[in-house]
KEKE-3310 file (N, C-alpha, C; in steps of 0.2 Angstrom, whole numbers, plus 5000, padded with zeros to 4 digits):
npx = (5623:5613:5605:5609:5605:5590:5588:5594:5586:5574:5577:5579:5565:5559:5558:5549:5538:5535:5536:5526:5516:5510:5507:5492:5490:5487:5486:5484:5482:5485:5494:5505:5524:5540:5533:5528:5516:5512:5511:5519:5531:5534:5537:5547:5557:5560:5569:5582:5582:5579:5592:5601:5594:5598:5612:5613:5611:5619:5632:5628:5626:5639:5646:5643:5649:5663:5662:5662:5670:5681:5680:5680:5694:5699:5698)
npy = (5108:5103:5112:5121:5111:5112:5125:5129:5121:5126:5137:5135:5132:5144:5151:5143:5142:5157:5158:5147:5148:5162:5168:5168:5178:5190:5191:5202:5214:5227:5235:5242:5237:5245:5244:5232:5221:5218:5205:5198:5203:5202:5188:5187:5195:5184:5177:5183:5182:5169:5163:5169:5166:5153:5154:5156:5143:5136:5141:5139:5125:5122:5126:5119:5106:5110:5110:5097:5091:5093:5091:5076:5076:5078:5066)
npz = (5902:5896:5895:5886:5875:5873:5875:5861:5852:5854:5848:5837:5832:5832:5819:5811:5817:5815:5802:5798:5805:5810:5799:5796:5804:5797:5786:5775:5762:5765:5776:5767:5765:5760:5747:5745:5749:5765:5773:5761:5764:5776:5776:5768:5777:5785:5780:5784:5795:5799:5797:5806:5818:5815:5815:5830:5837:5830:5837:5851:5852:5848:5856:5867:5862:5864:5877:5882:5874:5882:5894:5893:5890:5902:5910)
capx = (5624:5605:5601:5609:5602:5584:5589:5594:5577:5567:5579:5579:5559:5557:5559:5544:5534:5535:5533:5519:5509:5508:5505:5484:5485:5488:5485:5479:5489:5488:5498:5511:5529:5543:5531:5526:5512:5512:5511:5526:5537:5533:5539:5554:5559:5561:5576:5588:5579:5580:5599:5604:5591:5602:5618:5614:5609:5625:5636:5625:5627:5647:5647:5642:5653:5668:5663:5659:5676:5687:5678:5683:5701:5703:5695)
capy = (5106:5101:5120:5121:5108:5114:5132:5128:5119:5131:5146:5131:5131:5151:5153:5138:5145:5166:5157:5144:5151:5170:5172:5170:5184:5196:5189:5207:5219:5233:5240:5239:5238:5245:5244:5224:5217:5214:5197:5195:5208:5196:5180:5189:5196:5179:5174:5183:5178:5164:5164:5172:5159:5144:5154:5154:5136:5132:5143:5135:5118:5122:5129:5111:5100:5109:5110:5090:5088:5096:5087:5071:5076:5077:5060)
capz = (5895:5891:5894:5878:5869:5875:5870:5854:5851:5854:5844:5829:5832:5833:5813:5806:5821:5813:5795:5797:5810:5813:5794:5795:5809:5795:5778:5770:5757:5768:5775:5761:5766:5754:5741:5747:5753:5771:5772:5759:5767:5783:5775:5766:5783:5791:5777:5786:5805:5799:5798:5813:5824:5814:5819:5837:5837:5828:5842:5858:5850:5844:5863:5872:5859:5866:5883:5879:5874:5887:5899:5892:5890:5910:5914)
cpx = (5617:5601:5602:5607:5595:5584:5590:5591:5575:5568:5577:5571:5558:5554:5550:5539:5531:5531:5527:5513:5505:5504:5496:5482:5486:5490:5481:5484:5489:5489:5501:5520:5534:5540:5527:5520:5515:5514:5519:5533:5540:5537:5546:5558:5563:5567:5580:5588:5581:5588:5601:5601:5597:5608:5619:5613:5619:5630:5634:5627:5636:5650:5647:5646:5660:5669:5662:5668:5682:5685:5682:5690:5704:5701:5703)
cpy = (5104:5106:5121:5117:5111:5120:5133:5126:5121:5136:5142:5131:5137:5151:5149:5141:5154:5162:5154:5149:5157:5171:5174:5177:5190:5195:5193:5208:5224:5231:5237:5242:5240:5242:5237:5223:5216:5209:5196:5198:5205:5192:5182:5190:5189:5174:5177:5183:5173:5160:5164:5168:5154:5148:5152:5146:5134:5136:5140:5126:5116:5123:5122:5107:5102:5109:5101:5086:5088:5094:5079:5070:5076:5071:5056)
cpz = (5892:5891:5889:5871:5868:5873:5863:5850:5849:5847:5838:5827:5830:5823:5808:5810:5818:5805:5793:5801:5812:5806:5793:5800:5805:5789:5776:5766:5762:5775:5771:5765:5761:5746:5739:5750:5761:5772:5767:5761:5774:5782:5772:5772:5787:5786:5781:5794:5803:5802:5803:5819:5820:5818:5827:5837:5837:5835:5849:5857:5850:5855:5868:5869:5861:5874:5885:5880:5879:5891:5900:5892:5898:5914:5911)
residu = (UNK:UNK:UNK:UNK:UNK:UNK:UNK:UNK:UNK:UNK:UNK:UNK:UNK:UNK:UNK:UNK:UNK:UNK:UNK:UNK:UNK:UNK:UNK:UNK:UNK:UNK:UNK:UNK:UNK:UNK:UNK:UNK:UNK:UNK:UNK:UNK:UNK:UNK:UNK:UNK:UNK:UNK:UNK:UNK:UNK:UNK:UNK:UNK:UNK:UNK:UNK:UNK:UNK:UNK:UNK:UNK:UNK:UNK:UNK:UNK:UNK:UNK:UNK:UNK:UNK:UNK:UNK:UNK:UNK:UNK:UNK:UNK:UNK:UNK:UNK)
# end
């Protein structure tokens, strides 16, 4: 059970990690993505990373609160 708290850390960490930090390794205009800057093609990109890192959180997390409960129910 504390593999999934520990793993759902990290996935919840994965997205502020891609946003804050990578962005100086490649703050140019070129290349241009779909007509975007790099760089904002980048940050747009990690709306929908974003999302799918919260869902697993929320399924690892949702995953341990019923294996949390079933447990209690046999004691």
């Amino acid at each position: 059970m504390k593999r999934n708290a520990i793993l759902s850390g990290i996935l919840a960490f994965i997205p502020f990690i891609g946003m804050c930090f990578s962005v100086p390794l490649w703050d140019r205009i070129d290349p241009v993505v779909f007509g975007l800057p790099f760089n904002l093609a980048w940050l747009i990109a990690w709306i929908p990373l974003t999302s799918l890192c919260l869902w697993g959180v929320y399924h690892l997390l949702s995953k341990r609160n019923v294996v949390a409960s079933a447990s209690e129910g046999q004691r």
